[in-house]
ROVEX-221371 format. One record per atom (N, C-alpha, C): residue in one letter; x, y, z negated. Coordinates in pm, whole numbers, padded with zeros to 5 digits, always signed. Each point is the difference from the previous one (the first is absolute). Example, Ala and Ser with C-alpha at 12.3 -4.5 7.8 and 13.67 -1.06 7.14 Angstrom:
REM ROVEX-221371
A+01319-00569-00780 A-00089+00119+00000 A+00090+00120+00000 S-00035+00105+00072 S+00082+00119-00006 S-00077+00109-00073 
***
This chain:
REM ROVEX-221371
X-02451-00483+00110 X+00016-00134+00056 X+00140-00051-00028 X-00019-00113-00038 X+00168-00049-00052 X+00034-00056+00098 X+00205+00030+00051 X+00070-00037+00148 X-00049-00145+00026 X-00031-00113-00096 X-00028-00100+00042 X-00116-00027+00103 X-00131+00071-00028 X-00102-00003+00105 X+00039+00056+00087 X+00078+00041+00069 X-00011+00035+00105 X+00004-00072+00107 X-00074-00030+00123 X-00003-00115+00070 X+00079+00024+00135 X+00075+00123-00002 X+00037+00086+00102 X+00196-00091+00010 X+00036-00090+00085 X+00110-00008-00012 X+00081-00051+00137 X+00117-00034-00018 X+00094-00043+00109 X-00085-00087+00118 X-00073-00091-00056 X-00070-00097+00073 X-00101+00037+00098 X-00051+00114-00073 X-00129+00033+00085 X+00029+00116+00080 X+00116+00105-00050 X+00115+00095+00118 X+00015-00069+00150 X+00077-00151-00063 X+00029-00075+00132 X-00099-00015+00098 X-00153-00016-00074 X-00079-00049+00078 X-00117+00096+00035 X+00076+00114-00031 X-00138+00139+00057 X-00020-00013+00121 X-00110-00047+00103 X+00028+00072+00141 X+00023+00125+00031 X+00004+00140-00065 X+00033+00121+00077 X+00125-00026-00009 X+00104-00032-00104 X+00158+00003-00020 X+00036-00052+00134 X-00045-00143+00006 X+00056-00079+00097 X+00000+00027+00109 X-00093+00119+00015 X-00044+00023+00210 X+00095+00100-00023 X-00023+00095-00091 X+00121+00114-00012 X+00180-00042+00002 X+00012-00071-00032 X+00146-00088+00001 X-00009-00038+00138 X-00091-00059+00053 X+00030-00056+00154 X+00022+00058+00085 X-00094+00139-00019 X-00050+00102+00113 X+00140+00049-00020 X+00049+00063-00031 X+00139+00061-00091 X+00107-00078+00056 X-00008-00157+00042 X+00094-00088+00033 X-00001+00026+00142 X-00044-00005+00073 X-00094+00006+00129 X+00051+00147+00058 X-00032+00094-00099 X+00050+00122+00079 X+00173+00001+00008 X+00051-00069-00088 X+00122+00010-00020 X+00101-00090+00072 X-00106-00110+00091 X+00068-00052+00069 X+00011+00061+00150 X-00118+00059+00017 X-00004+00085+00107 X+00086+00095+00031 X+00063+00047-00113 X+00126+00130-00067 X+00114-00041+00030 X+00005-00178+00000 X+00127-00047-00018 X+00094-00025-00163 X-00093+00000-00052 X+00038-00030-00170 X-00017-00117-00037 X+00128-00053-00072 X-00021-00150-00050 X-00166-00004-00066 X+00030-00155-00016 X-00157-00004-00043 X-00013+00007-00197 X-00098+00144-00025 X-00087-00023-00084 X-00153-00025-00037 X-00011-00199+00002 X-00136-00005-00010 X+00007-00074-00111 X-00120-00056+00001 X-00020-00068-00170 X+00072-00120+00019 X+00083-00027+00027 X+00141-00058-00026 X+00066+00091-00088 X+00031+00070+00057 X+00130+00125-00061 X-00093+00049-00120 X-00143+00035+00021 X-00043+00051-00165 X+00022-00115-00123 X-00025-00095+00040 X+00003-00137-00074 X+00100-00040-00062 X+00150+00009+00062 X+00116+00020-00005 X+00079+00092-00130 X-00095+00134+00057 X+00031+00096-00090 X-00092+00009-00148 X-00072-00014+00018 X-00115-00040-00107 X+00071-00125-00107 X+00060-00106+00063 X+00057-00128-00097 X+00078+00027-00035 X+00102+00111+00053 X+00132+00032-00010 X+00020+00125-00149 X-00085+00102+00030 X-00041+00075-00124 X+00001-00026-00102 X-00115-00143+00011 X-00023-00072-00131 X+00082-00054-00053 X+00060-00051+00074 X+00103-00101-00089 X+00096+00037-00054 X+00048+00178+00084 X+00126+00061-00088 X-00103+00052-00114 X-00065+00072-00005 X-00074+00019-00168 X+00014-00107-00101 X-00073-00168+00057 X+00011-00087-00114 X+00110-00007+00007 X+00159-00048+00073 X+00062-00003-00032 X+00095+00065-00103 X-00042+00139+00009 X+00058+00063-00084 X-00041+00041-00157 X-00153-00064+00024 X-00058-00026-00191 X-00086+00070+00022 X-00044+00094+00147 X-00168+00069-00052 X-00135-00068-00027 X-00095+00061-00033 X-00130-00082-00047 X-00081-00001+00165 X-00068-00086-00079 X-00096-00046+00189 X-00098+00125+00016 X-00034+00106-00096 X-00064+00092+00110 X+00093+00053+00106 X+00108+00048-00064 X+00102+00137+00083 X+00021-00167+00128 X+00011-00107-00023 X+00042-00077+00100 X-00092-00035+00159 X-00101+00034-00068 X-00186-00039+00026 X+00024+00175+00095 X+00033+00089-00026 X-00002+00123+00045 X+00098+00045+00096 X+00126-00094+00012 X+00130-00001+00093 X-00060-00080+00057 X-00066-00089+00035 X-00054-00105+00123 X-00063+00044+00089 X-00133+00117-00085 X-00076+00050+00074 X+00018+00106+00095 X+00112+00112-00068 X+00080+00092+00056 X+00111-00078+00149 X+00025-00136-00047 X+00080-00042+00096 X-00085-00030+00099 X-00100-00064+00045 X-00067-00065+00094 X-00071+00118+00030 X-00065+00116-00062 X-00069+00125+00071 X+00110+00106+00066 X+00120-00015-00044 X+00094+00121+00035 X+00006+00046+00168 X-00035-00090+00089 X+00012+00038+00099 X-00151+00015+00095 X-00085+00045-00058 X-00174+00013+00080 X+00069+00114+00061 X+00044+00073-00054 X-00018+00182+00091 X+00077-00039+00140 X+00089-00078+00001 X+00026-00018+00176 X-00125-00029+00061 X-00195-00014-00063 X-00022-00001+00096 X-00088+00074+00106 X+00043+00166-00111 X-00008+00106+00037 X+00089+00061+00130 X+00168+00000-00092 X+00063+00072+00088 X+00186-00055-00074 X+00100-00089+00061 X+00096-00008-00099 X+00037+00138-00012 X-00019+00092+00046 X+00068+00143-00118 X-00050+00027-00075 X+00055+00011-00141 X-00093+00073-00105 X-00038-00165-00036 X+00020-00128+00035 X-00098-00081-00060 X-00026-00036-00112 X+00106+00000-00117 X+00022-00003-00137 X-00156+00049-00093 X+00041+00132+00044 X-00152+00105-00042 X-00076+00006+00057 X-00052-00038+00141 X-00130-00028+00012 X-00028-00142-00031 X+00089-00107-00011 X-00029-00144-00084 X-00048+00050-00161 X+00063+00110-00030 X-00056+00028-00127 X-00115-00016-00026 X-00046+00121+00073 X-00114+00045-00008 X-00133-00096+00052 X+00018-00120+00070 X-00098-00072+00060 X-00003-00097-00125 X+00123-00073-00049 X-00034-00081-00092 X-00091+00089-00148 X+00050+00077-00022 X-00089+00125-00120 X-00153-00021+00040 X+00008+00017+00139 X-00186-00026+00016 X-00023-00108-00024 X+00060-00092+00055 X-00032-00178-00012 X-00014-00008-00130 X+00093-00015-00098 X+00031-00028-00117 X-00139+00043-00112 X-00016+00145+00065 X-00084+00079-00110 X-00167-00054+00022 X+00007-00087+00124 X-00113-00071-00025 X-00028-00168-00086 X+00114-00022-00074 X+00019-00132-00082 X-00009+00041-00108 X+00015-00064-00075 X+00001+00012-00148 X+00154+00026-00076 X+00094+00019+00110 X+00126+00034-00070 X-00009+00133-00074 X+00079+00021-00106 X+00005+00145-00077 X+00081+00080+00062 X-00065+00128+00002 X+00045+00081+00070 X+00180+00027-00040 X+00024-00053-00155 X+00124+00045+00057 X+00067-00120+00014 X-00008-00124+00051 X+00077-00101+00086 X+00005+00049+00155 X-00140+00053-00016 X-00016+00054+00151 X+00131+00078+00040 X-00034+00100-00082 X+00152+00108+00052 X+00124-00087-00038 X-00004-00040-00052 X+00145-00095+00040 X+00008-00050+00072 X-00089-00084+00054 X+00037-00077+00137 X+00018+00132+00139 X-00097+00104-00008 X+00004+00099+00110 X+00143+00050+00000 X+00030+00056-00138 X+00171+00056+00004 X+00084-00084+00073 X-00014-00138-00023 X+00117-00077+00004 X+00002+00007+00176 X-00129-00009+00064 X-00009-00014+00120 X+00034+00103+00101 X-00034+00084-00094 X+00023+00208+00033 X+00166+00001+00041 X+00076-00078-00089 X+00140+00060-00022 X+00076-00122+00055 X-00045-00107+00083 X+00123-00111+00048 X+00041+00054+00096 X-00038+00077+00057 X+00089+00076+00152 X+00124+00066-00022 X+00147-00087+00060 X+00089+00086-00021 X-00006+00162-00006 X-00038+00021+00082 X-00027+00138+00071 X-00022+00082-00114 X-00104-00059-00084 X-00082+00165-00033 X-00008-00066-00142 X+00048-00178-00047 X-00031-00031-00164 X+00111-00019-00060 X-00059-00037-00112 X+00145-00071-00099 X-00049-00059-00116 X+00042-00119-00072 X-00049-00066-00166 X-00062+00131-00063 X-00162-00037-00003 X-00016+00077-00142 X-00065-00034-00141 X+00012-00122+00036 X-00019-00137-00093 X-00001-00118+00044 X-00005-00093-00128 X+00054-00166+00042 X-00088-00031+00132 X-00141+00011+00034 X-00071-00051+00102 X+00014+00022+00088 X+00077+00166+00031 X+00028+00049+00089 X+00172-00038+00052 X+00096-00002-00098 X+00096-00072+00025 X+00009-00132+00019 X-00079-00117-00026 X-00029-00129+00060 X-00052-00017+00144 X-00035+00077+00072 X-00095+00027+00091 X+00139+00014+00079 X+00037+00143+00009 X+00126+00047+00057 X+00096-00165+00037 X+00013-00031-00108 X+00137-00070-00020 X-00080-00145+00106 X-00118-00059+00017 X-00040-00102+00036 X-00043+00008+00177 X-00008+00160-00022 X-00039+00012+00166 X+00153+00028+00054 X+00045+00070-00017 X+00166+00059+00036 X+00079-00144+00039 X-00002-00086-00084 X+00048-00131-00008 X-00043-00091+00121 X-00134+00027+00061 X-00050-00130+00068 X+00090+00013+00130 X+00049-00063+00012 X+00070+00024+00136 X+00040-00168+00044 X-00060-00012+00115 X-00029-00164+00021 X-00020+00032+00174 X+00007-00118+00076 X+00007-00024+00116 X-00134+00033+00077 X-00055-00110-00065 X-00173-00022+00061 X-00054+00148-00058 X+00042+00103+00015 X-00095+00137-00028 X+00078+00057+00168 X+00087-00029-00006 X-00005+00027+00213 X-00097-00038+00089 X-00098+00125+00014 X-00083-00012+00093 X+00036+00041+00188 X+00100+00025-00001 X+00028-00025+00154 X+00062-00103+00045 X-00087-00059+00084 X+00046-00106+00087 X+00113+00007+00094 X+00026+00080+00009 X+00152+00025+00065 X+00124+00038-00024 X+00095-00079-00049 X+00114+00059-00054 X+00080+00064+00082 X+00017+00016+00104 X+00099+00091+00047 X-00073+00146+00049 X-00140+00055-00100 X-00050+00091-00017 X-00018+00054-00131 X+00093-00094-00106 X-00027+00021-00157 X+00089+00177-00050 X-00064+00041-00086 X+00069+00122-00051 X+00049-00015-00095 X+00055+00107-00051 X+00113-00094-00152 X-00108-00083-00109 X-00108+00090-00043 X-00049-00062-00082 X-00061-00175+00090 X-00040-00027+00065 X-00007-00108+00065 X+00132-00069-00027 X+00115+00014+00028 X+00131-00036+00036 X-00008-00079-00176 X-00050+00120-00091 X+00092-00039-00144 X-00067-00099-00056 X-00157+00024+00032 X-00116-00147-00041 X-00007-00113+00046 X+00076-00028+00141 X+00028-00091+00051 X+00139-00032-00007 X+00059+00069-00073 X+00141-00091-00010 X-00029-00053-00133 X-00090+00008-00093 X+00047-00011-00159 X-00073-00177-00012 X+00109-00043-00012 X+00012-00134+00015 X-00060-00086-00217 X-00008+00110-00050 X-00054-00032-00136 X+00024+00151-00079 X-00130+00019-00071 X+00018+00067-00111 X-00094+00031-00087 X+00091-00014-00124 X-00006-00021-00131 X+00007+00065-00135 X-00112+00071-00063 X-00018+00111-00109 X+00021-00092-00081 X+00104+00010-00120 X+00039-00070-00118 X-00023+00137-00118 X-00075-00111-00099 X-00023+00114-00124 X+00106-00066-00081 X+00101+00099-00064 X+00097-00055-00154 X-00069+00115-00066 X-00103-00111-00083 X-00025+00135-00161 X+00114-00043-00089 X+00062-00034-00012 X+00114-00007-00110 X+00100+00078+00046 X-00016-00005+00086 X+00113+00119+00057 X-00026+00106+00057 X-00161+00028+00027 X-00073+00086+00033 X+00110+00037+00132 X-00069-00052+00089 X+00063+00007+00140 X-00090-00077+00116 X-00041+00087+00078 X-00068-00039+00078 X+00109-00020+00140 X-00043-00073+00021 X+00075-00028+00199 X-00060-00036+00093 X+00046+00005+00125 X-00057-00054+00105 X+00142-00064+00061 X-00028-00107+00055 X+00112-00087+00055 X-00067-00042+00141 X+00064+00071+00107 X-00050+00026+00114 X+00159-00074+00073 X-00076-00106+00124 X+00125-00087+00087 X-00073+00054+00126 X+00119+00049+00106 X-00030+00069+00124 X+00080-00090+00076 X-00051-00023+00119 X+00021-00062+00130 X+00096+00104+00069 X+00104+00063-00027 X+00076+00106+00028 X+00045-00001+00162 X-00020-00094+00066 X-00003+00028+00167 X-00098+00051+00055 X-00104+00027-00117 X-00140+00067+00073 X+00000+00136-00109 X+00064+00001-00126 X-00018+00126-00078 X+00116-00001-00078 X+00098+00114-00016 X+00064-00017-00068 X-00031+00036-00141 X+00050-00033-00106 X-00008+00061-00149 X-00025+00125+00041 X+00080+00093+00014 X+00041+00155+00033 X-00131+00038+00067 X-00067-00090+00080 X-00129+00062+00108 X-00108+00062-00126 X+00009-00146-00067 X-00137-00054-00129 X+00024+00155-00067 X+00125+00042-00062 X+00033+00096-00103 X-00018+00122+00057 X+00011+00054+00137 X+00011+00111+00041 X-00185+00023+00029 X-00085-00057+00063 X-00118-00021+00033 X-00084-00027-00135 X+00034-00035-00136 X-00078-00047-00149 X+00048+00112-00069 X+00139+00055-00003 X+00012+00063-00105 X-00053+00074-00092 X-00109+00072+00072 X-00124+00054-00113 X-00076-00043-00058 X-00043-00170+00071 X-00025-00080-00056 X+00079-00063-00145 X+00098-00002+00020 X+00062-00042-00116 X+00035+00094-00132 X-00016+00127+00054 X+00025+00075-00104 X-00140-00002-00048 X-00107-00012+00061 X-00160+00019-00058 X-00019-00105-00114 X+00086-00115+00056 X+00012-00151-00094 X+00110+00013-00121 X+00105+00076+00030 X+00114+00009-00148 X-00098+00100-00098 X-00100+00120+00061 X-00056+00078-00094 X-00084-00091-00054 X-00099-00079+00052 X-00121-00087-00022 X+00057-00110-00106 X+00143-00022-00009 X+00013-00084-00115 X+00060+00057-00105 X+00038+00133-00002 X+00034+00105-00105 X-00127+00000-00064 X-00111-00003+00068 X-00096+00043-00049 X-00081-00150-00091 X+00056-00065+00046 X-00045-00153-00102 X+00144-00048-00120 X+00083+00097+00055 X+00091-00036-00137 X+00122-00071+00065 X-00008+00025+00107 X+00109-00136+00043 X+00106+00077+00110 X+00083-00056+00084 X+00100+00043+00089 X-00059-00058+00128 X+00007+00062+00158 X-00014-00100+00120 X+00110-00036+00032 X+00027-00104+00079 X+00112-00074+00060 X-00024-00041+00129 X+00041+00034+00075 X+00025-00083+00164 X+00055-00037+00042 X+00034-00133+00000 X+00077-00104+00072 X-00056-00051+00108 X+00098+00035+00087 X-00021-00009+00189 X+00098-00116+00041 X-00035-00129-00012 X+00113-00080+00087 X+00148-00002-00098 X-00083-00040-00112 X+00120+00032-00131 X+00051+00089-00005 X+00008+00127+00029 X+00072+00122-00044 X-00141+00140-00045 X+00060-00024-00137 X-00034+00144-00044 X-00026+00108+00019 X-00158+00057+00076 X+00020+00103+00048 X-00035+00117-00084 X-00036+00005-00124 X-00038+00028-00025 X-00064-00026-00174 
***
C-alpha cells in the first residue's frame, strides 16, 4: 500500500472518541490529584506545537503528521495511574493505533515518542520524539491552573499562574530553538521556574541536540540557559 492511501491521520486522531474520553478521564483524575490541567486543551497545544517545530525546521509532513499524533495522545496513561504514565500511554495508544490503518512502523514511533516524554524515565530518541518533549515541556500558561484557590497553590501552580506569556521560537538558520518565558515575579520568581523545571529543561536542551539545534531560555530577559 503506498503512504499516500492511508486514510489514518492527524484529523481523525483528534477526533477518535476512545483518545478523547482517555485524555479527559486522565484530566479529571489529575485534577482530583491537584495537577495543573492536562486535557484536550493541553493535548491540542502540544500536538500544534510539535508540528510546527518539525515544519519549521524543513521535515516532510509524514514525520510532522506523526509528532501531532504523538503530541495530542502523549498523555492517555494518566488515565490509568500518573505513575508510570508515559508507558502505559504507550502501550494503550499501540492498541488504539494497531486498529487503523497506520503502519506499524509509524506506529512505533508515535508509541516511543510517547514511551519516553517523562522526565523521569525518557529522553530524544528521535525527531518525533524530541518535538513532543520540547512542545509539552514548553506549555506552561496560566489557564492550565486548575485550583481555584490561590492561597492553596503549590509551586507548580505558583509557576503556571505566574507565566504571564510564553513563547517557543524556532531559528533554523541558526538552529536554535528557545523559549521566551515573562513571569509575574511577585507570584514566582525566575529562580522558583528554574529550580522546580530544571529537568525539564535539560530534557528540552537534549531534545534539540537531537534535531540539530541548541535550547535557550529566556526568563524575563535573562538567559537561563
Amino acid at each position: 500500500m503506498n503512504t499516500m492511501e492511508y486514510r489514518t491521520n492527524f484529523k481523525q486522531i483528534r477526533k477518535n472518541e476512545e483518545i478523547n474520553l482517555l485524555i479527559e478521564k486522565g484530566n479529571d483524575i489529575l485534577n482530583v490529584l491537584g495537577y495543573t490541567e492536562h486535557s484536550k486543551k493541553h493535548a491540542a497545544k502540544v500536538a500544534e506545537t510539535a508540528g510546527r517545530i518539525l515544519k519549521e525546521l524543513g521535515y516532510g509532513k509524514r514525520k510532522i503528521e506523526l509528532a501531532m499524533t504523538a503530541g495530542y495522545m502523549h498523555d492517555i496513561g494518566n488515565s490509568i495511574n500518573r505513575s508510570d504514565h508515559a508507558h502505559s500511554g504507550a502501550i494503550l495508544a499501540y492498541q488504539i493505533l494497531r486498529e487503523t490503518d497506520m503502519p506499524l512502523k509509524d506506529i512505533l514511533t508515535v508509541t516511543a515518542a510517547i514511551g519516553h516524554h517523562d522526565e523521569e524515565t525518557g529522553t530524544a530518541v528521535d525527531e518525533v520524539s524530541a518535538a513532543l518533549i520540547l512542545a509539552d515541556k514548553t506549555d506552561v500558561r496560566r489557564n492550565r491552573v486548575q485550583n481555584p484557590v490561590p492561597s492553596s497553590f503549590d509551586i507548580h501552580d505558583r509557576v503556571n499562574y505566574a507565566a504571564l506569556s510564553s513563547k517557543l521560537i524556532i531559528h533554523k538558520e541558526k538552529c536554535m530553538i528557545q523559549m521566551d518565558l515573562e513571569l509575574d515575579d511577585s507570584i514566582c520568581t525566575v529562580m522558583d521556574y528554574f529550580e522546580i523545571f530544571l529537568n525539564r529543561m535539560i530534557m528540552c536542551r537534549r531534545a534539540a541536540e537531537c534535531l540539530g539545534c541548541k535550547f535557550k531560555l529566556v526568563a524575563n530577559g535573562n538567559k537561563l540557559c
